[in-house]
N, CA, C and O atoms as a DFTB+ gen file, in Angstrom:
264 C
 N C O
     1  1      -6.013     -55.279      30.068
     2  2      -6.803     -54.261      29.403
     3  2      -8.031     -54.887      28.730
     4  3      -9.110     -54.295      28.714
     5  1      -7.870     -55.979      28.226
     6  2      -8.858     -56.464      27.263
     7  2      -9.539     -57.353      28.458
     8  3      -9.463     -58.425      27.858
     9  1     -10.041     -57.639      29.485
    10  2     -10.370     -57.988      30.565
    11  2     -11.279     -56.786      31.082
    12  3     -12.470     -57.037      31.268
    13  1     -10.820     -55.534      31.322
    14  2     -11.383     -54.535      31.630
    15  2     -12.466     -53.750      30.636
    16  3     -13.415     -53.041      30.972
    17  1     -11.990     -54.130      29.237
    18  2     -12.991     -53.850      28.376
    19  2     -14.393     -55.035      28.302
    20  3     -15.495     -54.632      27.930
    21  1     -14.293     -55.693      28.481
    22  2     -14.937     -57.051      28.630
    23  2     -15.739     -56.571      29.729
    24  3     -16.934     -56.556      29.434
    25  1     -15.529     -56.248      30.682
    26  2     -16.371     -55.993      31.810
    27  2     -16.815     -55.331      31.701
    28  3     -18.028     -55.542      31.682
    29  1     -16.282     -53.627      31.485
    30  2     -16.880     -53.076      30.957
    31  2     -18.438     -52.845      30.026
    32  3     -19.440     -52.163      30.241
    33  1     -18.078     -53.681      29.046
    34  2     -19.070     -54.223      28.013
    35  2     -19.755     -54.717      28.721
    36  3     -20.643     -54.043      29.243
    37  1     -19.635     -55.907      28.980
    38  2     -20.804     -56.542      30.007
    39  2     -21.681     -55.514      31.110
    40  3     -22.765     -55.007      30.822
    41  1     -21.075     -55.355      32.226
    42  2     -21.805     -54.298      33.053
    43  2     -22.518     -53.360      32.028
    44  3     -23.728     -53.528      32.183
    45  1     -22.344     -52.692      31.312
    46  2     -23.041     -51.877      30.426
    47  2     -24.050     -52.344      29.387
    48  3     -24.874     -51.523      28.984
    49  1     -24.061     -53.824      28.830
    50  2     -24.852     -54.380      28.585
    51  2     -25.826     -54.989      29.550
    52  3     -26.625     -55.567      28.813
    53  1     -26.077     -55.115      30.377
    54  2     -26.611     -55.189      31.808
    55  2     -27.364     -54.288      31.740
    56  3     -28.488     -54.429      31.258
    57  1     -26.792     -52.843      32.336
    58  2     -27.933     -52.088      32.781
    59  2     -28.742     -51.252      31.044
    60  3     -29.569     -50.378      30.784
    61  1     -28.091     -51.950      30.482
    62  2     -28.867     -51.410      29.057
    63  2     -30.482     -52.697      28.643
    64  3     -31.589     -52.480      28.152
    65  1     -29.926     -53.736      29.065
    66  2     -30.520     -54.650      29.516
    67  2     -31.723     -54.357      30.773
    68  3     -32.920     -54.337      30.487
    69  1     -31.378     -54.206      31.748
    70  2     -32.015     -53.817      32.497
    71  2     -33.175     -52.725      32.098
    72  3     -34.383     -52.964      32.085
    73  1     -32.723     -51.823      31.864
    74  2     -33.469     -50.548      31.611
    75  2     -34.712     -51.024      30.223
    76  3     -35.875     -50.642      30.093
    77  1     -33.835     -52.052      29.278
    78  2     -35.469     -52.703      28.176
    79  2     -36.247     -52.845      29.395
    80  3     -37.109     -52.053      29.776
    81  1     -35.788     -54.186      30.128
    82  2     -37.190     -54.977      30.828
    83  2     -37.994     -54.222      31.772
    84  3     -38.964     -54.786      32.278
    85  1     -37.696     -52.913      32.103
    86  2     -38.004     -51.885      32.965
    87  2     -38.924     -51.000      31.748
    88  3     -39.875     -50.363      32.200
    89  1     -38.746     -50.946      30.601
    90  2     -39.708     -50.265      29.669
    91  2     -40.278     -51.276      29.152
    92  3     -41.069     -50.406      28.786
    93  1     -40.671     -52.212      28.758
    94  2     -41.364     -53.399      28.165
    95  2     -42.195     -54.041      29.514
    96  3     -43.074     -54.782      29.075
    97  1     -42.207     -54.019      30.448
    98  2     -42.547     -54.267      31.548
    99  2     -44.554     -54.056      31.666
   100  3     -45.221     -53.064      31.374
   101  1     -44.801     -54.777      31.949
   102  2     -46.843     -54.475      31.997
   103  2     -46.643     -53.514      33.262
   104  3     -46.801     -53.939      34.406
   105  1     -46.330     -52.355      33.017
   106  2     -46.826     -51.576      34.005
   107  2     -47.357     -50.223      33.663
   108  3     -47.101     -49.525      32.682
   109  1     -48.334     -49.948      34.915
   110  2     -48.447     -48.227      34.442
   111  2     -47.558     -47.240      34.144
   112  3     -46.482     -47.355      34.730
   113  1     -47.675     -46.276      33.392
   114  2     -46.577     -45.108      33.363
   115  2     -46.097     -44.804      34.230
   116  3     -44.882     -44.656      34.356
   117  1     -47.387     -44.540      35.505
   118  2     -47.056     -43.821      36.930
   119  2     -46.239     -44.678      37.433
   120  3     -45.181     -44.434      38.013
   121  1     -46.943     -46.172      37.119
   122  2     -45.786     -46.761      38.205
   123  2     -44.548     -47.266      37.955
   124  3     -43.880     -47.847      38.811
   125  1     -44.183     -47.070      36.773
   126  2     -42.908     -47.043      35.913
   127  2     -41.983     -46.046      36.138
   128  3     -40.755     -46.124      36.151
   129  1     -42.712     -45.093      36.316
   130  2     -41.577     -43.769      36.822
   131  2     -41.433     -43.602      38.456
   132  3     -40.562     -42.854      38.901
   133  1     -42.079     -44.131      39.097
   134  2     -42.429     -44.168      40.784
   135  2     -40.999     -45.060      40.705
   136  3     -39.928     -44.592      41.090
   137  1     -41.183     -46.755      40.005
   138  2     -40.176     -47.587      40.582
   139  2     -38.633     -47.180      39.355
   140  3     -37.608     -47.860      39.403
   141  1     -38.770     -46.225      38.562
   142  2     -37.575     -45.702      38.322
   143  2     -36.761     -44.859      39.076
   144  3     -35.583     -44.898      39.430
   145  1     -37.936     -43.884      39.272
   146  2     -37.254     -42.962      40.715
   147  2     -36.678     -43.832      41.802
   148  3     -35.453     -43.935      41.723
   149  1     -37.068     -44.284      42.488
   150  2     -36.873     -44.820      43.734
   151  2     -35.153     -45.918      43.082
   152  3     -34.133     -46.270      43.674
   153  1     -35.480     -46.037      42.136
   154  2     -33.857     -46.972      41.730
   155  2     -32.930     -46.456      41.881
   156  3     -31.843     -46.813      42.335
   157  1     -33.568     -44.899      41.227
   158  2     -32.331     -43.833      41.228
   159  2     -32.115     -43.502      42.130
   160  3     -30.932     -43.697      42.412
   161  1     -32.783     -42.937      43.026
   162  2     -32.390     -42.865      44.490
   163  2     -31.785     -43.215      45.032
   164  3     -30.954     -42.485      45.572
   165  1     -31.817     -44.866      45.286
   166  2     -30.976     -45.544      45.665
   167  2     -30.022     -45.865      45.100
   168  3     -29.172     -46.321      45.865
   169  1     -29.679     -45.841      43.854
   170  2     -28.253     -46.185      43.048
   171  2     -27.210     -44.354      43.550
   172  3     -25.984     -44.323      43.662
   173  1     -27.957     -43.344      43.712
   174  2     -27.386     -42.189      43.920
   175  2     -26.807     -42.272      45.619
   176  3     -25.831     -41.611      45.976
   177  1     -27.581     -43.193      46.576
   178  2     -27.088     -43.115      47.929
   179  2     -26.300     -43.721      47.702
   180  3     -25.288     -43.051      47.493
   181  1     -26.101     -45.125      47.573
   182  2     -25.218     -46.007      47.488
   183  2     -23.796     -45.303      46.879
   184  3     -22.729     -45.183      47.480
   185  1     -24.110     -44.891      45.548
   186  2     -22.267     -43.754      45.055
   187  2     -22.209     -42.736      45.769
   188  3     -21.045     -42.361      45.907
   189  1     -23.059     -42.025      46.365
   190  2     -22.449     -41.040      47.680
   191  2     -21.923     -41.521      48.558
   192  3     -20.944     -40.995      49.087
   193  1     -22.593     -42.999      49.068
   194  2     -21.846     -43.447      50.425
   195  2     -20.452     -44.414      49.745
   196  3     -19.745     -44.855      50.651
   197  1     -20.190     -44.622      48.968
   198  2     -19.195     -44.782      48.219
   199  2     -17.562     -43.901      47.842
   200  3     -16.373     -44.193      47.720
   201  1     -18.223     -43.003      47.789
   202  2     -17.351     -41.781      47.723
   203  2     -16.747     -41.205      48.865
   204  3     -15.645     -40.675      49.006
   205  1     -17.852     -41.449      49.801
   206  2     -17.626     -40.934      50.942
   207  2     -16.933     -41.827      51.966
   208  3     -16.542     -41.219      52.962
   209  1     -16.631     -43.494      51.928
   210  2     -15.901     -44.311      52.155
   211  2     -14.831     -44.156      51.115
   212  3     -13.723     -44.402      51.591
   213  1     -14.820     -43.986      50.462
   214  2     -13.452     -43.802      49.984
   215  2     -12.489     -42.694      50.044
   216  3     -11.263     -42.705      49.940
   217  1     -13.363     -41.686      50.243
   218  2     -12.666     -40.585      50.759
   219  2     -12.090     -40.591      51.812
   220  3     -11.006     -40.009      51.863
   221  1     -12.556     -41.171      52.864
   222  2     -12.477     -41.425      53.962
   223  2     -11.032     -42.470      53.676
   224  3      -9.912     -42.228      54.126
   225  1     -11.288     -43.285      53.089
   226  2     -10.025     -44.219      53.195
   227  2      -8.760     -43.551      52.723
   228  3      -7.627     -43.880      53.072
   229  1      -9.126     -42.409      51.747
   230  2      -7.942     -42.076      51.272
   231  2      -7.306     -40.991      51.893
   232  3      -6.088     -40.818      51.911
   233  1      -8.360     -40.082      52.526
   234  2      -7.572     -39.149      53.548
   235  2      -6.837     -39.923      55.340
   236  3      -6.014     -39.331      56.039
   237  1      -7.535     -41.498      55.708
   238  2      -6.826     -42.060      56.397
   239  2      -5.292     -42.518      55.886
   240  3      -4.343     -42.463      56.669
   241  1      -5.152     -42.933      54.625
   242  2      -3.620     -44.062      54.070
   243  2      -3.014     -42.387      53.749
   244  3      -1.862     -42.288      54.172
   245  1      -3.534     -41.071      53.101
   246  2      -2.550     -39.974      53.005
   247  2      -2.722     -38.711      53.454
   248  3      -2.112     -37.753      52.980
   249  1      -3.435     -38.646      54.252
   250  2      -3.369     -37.703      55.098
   251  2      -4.785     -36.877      54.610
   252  3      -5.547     -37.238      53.713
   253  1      -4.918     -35.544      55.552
   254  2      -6.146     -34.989      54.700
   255  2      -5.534     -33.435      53.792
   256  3      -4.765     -32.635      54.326
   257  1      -5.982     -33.306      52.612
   258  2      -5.517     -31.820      52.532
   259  2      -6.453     -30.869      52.366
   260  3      -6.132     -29.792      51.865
   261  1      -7.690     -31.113      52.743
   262  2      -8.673     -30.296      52.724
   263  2      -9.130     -30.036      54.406
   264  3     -10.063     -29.281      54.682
């Protein structure tokens, strides 16, 4: 448990991290929100295709009920 909180913490200090150097950053507004969008984008395909492999795995190991 205290392993999982730890990671937790970390990963979340990360993208809290992340997201300063992404606002402190010498860039334009425009292009601050251009290369925010496009992150999101891609952080949103990536957990769809995520979901969707796992779904997949889990209606292969138990069957489907939908």
């Amino acid at each position: 448990m205290r392993l999982i909180r730890f990671l937790l913490g970390a990963i979340c200090g990360g993208v809290v991290g992340a997201f300063a150097a992404l606002c402190l950053a010498p860039m334009s507004g425009k292009d601050l929100r251009a290369l925010i969008f496009s992150e999101l984008k891609h952080l949103v395909e990536d957990v769809q295709q995520a979901v969707a492999d796992k779904r997949s795995e889990l209606s292969t190991n138990f069957g489907s009920d939908s």
